[in-house]
N, C-alpha and C positions, 0 to 999 in steps of 0.2 A: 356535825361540826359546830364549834362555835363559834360567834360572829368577832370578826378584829375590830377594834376601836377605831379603825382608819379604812375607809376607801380608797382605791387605787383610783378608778373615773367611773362613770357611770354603766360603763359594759367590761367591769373586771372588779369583780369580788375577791373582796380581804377574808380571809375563813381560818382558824384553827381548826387541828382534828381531836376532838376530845378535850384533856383539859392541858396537851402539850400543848408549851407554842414555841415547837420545834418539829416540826421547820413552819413560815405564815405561807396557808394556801392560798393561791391565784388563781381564781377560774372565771369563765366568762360568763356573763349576766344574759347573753344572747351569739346567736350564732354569729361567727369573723372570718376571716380568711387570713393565712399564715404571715402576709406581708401586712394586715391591719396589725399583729402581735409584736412584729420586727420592728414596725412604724414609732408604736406606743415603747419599746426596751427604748429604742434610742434617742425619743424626743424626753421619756420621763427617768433619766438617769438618776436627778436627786432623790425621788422618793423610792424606789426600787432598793436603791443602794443603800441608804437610810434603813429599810428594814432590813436589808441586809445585814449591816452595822448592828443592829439591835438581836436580832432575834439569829443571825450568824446561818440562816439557810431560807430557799423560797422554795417552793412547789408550784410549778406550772401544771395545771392539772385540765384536761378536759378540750385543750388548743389541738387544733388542726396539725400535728406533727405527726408526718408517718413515714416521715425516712429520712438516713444521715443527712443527707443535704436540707433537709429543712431544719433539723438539728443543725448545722452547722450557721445557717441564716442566723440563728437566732445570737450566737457566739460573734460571730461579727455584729451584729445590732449592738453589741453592750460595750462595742468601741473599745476592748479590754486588747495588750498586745498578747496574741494567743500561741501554744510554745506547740512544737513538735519535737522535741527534745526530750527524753524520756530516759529519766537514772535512777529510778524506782529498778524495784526487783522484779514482780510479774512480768510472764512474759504478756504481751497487747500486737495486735494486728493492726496495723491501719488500716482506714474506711475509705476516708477523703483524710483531702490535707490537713486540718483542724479536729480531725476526729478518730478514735480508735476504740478498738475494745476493750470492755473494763477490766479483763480480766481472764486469763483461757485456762485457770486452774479449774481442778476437778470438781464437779457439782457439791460430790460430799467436804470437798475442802471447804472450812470456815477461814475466812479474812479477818483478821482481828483489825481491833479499832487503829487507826490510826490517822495522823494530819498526812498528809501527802506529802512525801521526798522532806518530812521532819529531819532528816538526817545531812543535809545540802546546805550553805548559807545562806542560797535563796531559793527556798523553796516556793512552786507556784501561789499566785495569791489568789485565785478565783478558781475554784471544780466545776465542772456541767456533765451534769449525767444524765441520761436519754433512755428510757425503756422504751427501745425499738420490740420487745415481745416480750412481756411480762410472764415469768414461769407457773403453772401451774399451783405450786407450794409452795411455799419456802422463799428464798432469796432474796429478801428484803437488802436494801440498804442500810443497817443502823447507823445514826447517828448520834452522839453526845458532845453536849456542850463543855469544851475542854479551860473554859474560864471557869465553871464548876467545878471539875475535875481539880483546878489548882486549887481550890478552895477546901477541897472535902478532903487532898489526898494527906496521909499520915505528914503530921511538920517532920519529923525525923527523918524520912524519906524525901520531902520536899528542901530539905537544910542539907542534904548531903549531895541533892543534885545542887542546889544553890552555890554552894561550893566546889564542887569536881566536877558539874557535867555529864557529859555522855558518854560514852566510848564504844563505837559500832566497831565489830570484824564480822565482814560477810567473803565467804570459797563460791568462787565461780570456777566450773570448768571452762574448757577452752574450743575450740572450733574442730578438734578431735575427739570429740565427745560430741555425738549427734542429738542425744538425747535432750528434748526441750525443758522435759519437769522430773525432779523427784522430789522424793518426803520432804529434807530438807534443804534443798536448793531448788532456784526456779532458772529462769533463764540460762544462758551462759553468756561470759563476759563481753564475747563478739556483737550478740544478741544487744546485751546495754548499752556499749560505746556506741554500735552500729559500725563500726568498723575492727579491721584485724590488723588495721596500722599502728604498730608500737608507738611512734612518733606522737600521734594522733590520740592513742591512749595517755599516753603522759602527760602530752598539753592538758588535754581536759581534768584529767586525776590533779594536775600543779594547778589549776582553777578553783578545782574544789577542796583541795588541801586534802585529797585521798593519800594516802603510805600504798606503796605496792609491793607484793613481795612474791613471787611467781616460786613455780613449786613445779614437778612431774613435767610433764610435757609440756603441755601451756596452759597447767590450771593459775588462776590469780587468786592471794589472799587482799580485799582492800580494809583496810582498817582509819578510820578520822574521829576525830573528838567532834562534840556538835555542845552547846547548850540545851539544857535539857523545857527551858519555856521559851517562851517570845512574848515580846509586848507588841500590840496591836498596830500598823504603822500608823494607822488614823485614829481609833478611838482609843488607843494608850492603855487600853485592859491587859493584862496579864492571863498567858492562858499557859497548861501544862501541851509543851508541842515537843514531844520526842518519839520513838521507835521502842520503848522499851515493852510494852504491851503486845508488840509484833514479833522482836525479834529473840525475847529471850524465852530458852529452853523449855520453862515451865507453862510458857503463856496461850500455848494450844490445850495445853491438859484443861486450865483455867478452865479456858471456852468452850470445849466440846462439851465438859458435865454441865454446863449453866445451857448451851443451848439442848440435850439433851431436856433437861428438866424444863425448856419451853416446849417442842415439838414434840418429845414422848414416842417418837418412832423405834422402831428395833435397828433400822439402820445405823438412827445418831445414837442410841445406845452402841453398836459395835462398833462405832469410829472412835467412841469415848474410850471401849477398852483398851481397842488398840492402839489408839495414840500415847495413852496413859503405860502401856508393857513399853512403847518402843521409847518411851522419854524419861520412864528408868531407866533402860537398860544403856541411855544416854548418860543420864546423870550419873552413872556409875562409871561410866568410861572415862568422864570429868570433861573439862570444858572445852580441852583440845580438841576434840572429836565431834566441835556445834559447828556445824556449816555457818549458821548466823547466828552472832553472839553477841551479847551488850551487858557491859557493865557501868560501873560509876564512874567518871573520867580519868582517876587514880588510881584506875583495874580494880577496884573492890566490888564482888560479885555483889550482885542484888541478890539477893536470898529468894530460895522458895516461896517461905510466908508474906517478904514484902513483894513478891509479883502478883500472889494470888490477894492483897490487901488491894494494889492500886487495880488490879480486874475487875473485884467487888463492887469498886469505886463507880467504873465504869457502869457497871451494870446498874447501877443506882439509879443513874442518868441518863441511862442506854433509850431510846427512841425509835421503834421499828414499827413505820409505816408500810404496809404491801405496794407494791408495784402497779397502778395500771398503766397498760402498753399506752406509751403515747406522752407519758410524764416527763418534761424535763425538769429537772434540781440544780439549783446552784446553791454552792455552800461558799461560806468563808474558811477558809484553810488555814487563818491562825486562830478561828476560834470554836469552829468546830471540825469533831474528827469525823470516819465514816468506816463500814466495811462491808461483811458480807455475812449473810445468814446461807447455809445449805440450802439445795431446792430439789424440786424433781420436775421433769418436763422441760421442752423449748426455752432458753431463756437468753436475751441478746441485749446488754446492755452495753450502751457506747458512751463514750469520755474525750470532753477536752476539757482545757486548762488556761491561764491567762500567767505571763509570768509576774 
């Protein structure tokens, strides 16, 4: 590691890993107890948040946490109002009340980069993520700093979101459909509202300025416009904060061959083919047939080359730190994104959020 310019106090070291400084590490100078870490979040909120500010992620590394509830400690210390309200598409379990799973999709499933619920007006402002049991291989969290990403990504591509926007349509099935995951749908709609009151659907869908358009028995199409950046509410940066890297057609193909050419296994080689057979045999079918689909906010499709342009992008910038069991992470969610690397073994990573 190399050493930060800045001390936290005298028993909490400032540390990069290498020559990232994404995310700044925080580890302890000497042994502490879970409520000394809680004690220091909440009495030193300006300098915590300040590198937060700057460097847009922190690494608790080495702290006495070894289950949700001390996880959760630490999310109340940071005085942040904290959400259980979840309109993201994974399906998540809850733990305790401020905490839930990161994610129950399939090991070999890769997460592409993305800011959280980018698609919402207000999407959460604070992530914490917790490796309650760090996987064997694999599973990193990647991160990349998405005030880079607007810098590096194509103007042409950046001028045309600047002008039109976003335009999400994500098919959910309905509460007659038991199944929790496929290829491409995760949850079902009951699952994200959290309830099966139409009433209750609508309020929330006229909140977020979702279109509904119900289909078959009680599958839902939701479709809304979003902007495709955000400026920072505090430090006034500009960063690229949208879903297009997540949800469009081409963007799994992107990432299985790039992680494939990290990990080298025979596994992510046969998830790369097959993803790659079933995302032609999609793009062939044409766009109607994308469970999750995005384009420019004038429905002009993002092209193949410019998905696999702004993936590249990412991967420029991309940041994959390993897991040790016991890490917590807080990111800043307008300025940088986050996802998932494959893994193999045990692996339990939990999540809260600040709205």
């Amino acid at each position: 590691m190399s050493q930060a310019t800045t001390t936290a106090t005298k028993w909490i070291r400032k540390s990069f890993i290498g020559e990232t400084k994404l995310p700044v590490v925080y580890e302890p100078a000497e042994e502490k107890e879970l409520l000394e870490l809680t004690d220091w979040v909440k009495k030193n909120q300006k300098e915590w948040r300040e590198d937060l500010k700057n460097y847009g992620a922190i690494l608790f590394r080495g702290f006495p946490i070894h289950e949700a509830t001390d996880f959760q400690s630490i999310l109340l210390a940071t005085e942040e109002k904290l959400g259980e309200f979840y309109l993201g598409t994974s399906p998540r379990d809850q733990v305790v009340k401020h905490v839930f799973t990161a994610s129950e999709l399939p090991a070999h499933y890769p997460i592409m980069q993305h800011a959280e619920m980018s698609f919402l007006d207000n999407p959460p402002k604070l992530l914490f993520f917790y490796a309650e049991k760090a996987s064997e291989t694999g599973g990193e969290t990647p991160l990349t700093d998405l005030r880079e990403i607007y810098k590096d990504v194509d103007p042409k591509i950046k001028e045309k979101i600047e002008k039109h926007g976003i335009r999400y349509r994500r098919r959910y099935d309905g509460p007659s459909n038991k199944a929790r995951f496929s290829l491409w749908k995760t949850k079902r709609w009951d699952e994200m509202f959290g309830t099966t009151d139409l009433s209750e659907v609508k309020k929330i869908s006229d909140e977020n300025r979702f279109q509904l358009d119900w289909f078959g028995i009680d599958s839902l199409t939701i479709t809304n416009e979003q902007s495709g950046f955000r400026i920072h509410p505090e430090a006034k940066t500009k960063a690229w904060h949208n879903h297009s890297q997540t949800f469009h057609y081409q963007a799994a193909v992107s990432e299985v061959w790039k992680i494939f050419k990290r990990q080298k296994t025979f596994r992510s080689l046969g998830v790369a083919l097959l993803l790659t057979l079933l995302t032609l045999i999609k793009r062939i079918s044409g766009e109607k047939s994308h469970d999750v689909h995005v384009t420019y906010g004038n429905g002009e499709e993002i092209t193949a080359n410019e998905m696999k342009s702004i993936t590249n992008v990412f991967w420029k910038h991309l940041v994959a730190i390993p897991w040790q069991t016991g890490d917590v992470l807080i990111i800043d969610n307008f300025s940088v994104s986050h996802g998932r690397l494959p893994f193999t073994g045990p692996r339990r990573i939990l999540v809260g959020w600040s709205e």
